[in-house]
N, C-alpha and C positions, 0 to 999 in steps of 0.2 A: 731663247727668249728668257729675259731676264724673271724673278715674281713680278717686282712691282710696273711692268709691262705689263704682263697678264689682269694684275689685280685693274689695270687701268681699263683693260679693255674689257673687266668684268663692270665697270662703271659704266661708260661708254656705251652697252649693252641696253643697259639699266636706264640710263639718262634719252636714249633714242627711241627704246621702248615705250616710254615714259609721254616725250614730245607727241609721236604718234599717235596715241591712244586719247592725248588731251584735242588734241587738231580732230580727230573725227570725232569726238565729243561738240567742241565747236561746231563746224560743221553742220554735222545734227541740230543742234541747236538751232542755226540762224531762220530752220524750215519750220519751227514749232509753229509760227504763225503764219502760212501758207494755207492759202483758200482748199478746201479740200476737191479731190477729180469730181467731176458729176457721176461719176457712177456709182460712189461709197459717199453720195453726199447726204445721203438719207441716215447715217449712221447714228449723228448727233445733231441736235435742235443745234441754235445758236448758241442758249445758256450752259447745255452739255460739250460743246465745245469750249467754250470758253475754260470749263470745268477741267476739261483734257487737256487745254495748254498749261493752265496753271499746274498742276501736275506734274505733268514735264517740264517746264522750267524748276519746280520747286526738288524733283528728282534730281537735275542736272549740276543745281546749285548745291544738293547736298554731296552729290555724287566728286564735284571739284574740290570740294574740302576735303575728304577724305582719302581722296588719290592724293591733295597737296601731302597731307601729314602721314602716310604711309608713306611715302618717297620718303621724305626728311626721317622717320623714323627709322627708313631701311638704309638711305647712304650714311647717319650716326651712328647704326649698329656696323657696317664694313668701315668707317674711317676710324672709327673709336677701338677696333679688332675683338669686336664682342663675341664673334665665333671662337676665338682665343680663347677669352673667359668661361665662355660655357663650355668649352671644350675640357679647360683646366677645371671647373668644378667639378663636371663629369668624370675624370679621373681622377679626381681626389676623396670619389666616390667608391670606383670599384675599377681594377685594370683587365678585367675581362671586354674586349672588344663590342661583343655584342651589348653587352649591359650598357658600355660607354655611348653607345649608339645611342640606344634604347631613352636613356638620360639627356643627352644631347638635342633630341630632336623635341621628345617629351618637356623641355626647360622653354627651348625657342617657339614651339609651338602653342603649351600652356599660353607663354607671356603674351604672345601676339593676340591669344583670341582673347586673354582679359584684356587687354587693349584696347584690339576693336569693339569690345562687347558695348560699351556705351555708343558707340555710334550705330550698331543695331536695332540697340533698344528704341534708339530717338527715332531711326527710321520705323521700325514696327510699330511704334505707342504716339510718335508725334507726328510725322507724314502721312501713314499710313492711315491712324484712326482721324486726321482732319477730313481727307474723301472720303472716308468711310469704307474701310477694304476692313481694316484690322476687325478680328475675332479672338483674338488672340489673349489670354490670361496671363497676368503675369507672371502668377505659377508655370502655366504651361511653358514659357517664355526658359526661363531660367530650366526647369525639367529638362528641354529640350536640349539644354547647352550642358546639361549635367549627362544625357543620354549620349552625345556626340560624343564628347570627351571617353569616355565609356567603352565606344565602339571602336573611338582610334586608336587608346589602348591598347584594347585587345585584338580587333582586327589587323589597325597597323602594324602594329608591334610585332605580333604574331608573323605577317608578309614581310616585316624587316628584319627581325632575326633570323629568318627560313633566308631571305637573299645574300646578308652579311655570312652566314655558316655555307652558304655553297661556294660563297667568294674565296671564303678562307679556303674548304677543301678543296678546287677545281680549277682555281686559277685562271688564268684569262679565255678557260673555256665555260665559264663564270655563269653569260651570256645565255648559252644553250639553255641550262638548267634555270636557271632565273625565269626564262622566256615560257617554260616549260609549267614550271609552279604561276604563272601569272596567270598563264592561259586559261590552266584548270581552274584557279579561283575565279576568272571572267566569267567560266561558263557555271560553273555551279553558282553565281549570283544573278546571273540571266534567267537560270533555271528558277531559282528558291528565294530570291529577293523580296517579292511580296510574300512569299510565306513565312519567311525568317525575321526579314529587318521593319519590312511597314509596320508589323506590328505591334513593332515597339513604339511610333510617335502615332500611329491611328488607329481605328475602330471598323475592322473591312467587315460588311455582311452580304452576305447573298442576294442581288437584287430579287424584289419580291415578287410574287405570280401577279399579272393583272394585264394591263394592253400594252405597256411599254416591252416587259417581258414578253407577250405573245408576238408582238411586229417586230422586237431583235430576234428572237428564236426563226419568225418565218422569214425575214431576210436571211437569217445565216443558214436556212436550208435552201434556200434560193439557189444562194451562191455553193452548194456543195460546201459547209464549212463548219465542222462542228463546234460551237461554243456551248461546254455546259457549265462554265464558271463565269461566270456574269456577277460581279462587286461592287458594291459601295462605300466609299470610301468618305469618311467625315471630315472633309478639306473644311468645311465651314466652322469647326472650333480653333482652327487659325486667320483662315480670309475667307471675302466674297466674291473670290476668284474662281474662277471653275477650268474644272480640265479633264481628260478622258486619254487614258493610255495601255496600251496593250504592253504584256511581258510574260514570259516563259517561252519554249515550244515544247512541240510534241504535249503529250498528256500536261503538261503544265505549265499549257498557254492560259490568259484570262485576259480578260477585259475589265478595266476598272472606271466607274465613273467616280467624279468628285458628285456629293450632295446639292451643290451648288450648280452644277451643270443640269442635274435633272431641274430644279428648283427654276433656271431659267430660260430652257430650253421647252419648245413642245418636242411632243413624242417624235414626229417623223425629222425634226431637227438631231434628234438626238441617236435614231437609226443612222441619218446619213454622216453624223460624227465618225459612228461605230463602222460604218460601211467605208469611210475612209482608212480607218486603224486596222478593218481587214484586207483592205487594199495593200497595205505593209505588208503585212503579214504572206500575202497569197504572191507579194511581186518578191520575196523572199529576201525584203530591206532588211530584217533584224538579223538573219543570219552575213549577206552581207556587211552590212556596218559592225557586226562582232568581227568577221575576216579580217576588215579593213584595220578596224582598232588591233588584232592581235599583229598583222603587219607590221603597221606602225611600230608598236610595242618594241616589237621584235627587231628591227630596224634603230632603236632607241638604243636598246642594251646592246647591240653589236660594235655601235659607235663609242655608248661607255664601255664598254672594254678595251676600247683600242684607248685611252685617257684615266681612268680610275686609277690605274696601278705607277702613273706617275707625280710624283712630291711635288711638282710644280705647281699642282694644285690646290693641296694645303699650304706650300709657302706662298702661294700669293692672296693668302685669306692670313697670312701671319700667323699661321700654327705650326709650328717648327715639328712635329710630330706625325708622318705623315697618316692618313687613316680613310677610311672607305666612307664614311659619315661627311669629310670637311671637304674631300674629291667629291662626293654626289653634289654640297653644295654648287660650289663653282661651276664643274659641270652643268647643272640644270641651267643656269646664269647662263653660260656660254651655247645651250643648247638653244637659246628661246629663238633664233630666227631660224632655223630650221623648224623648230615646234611651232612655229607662227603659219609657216610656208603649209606644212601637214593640215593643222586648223584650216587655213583657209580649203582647200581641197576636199576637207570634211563638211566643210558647211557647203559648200557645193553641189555636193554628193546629196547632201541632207535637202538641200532645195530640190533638185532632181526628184526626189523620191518622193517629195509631200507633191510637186505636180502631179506624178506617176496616182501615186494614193485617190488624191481626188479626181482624176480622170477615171480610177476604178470607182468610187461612190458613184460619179456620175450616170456610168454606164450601169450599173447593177444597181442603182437605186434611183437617184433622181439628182440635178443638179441646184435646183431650186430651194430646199430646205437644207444645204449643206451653205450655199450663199447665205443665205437669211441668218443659219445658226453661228456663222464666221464674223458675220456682223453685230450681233447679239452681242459675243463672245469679245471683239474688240469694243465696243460699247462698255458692258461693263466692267472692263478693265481698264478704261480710259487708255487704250491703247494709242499708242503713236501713229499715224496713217499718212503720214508726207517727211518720212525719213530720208537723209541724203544719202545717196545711190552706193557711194564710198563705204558709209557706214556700214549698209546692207550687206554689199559683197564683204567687208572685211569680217561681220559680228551676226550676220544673221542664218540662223539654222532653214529658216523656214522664207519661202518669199512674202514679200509685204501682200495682204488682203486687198491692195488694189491689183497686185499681175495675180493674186488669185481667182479673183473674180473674175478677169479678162480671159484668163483659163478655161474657167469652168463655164464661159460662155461660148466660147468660141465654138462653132460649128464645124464639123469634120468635114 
């Protein structure tokens, strides 16, 4: 196979990818104003509804723009040979490999996110604060992109230098050991995530003693299930979004609510949240779905190994110099339908297990205030609640609030 084969079917890739993702965008779309089921009809008035199409169509329309000019942005950077360029500034910098990496990714990645950042902004400060979600400071705004930038650094950097030095020394048994350092970093961020990284964008505290704390403590002894990390977490100095998620295990499991969820949740809505996320926890989803991810993982790097090490790569990115940085490029390109195929199968899995979950709230707590809190919860998010079916299976983690509720009625 010639490069400029390759490089075409690294287009091709790109351009199908592309078509797809716009078609179930459409799609979606045509449903925004479909009568909602009689069962989650009680969700939103008329005027709330009406409030949630606009919404969504104003999401969808920004959401079109942005995929236009990120395409055009990214087939200009491959027809114009910009991985070349930054390639060559890169070494014009320093000829030690990993540094050239390091530069390399550090140049393309910078530039993309000052790029997108304006289209951020307008969605955070102009969509967002027209419904009234946005909380968000401008300081905190910019903070937050100074903080990212920060962590990819050093985080990144850090996982890309450690994978380019074992490439060098070990050769196309590369794989193994990459696989190996990924894994352990997976799980010490499972473990210490909230204790390491939330802390740097939020403010977690101890939920406080009173009746919410007394009725999660005696459900989690109900259920045999020790919780004594119970958090708050101040989601509302960005939105007035709410959400409630479980992370660690063993000794450095917790439970964190957003401010926001308690603020619009009653108490036993907000037990049968918690009595879903220990339903995860007790059917052994998070250890599964780490398995599955380090899989996957693992399955990723075996394939690049069998491709990294050959120039066909970088020459059909027009980098006449072959190198482990312009090969991961093309590669990930040629890797997305396989990565698509994985996706799907993860969200699958992901659907399976939030049934699983609230079948376990149901049963060890009640199914009635876990309903109520689901619809709350799409409420005021102006949630989508008549998505096309396509959409679902291709992008959704979680099944839509009407097969949930059909769920969590259904009589055994």
């Amino acid at each position: 196979m010639s490069p400029q084969t390759l490089f075409y079917i690294i287009i091709a890739i790109l351009v199908i990818n592309f078509i797809i993702d716009q078609l179930l965008d459409a799609l979606n779309a045509k449903h925004f104003n479909d009568a909602l089921p009689s069962e989650i009809d009680d969700v939103y008035d008329e005027a709330e509804y009406k409030k949630s199409q606009a919404y969504k169509k104003e999401k969808y329309r920004f959401g079109l723009l942005t995929a236009f000019i990120s395409i055009i942005g990214t087939f200009l950077f491959f027809f114009l040979n910009g991985f070349a360029y930054v390639d060559g500034i890169a070494r014009s910098i320093s000829d030690n490999e990993i540094l050239v990496a390091l530069i390399f990714f550090g140049i393309i990645l910078f530039a993309s996110d000052i790029v997108m950042t304006p289209f951020g902004y307008y969605n955070t400060f102009v969509i967002e604060e027209k419904f009234g979600f946005n909380k968000t400071t401008k300081a905190t705004f910019f903070l937050d992109k100074l903080k990212g930038w920060f962590m990819m650094a050093i985080i990144g950097g850090a996982l890309l230098s450690a994978i380019i030095w074992v490439y060098q020394s070990t050769g196309s048994y590369f794989w193994v050991w990459t696989w190996a350092i990924i894994t352990v970093f997976a799980l010490f961020m499972n473990l210490f995530y909230a204790r390491l990284i939330v802390p740097l964008f939020n403010k977690q505290t101890p939920l406080q003693e009173g009746s919410l704390r007394s009725k999660i403590e005696t459900y989690a002894n109900t259920v045999g299930f020790t919780l004594d990390k119970i958090f708050v977490i101040d989601g509302s100095k960005r939105s007035t979004k709410a959400n409630a998620y479980f992370s660690g295990f063993g000794k450095e499991k917790r439970i964190t609510l957003y401010d926001t969820l308690i603020n619009d949740l009653e108490d036993d809505e907000i037990v049968a949240v918690l009595a879903h996320e220990v339903g995860h926890y007790k059917k052994n989803h998070i250890i599964i779905n780490l398995f599955a991810s380090i899989l996957t993982t693992g399955f990723t790097l075996w394939i690049l190994s069998l491709f990294i090490g050959s120039p066909l790569l970088s020459e059909a990115l027009n980098v006449s110099q072959p190198s482990f940085h312009i090969g991961l490029i093309a590669f990930g390109v040629l890797y997305t339908p396989v990565s698509e195929v994985t996706g799907l199968l993860m969200n699958y899995l992901s659907r399976k297990f939030e049934y699983q979950a609230d079948n376990y709230a149901k049963n060890t707590f009640s199914a009635a205030p876990l309903i109520s809190a689901l619809k709350k919860l799409s409420k005021n998010s102006l949630s989508n609640l008549t998505p096309h079916p396509a959409y679902v299976f291709m992008h959704y983690s979680h099944p839509t609030l009407l097969e949930r509720f059909r769920s969590l009625k259904k009589v055994k």
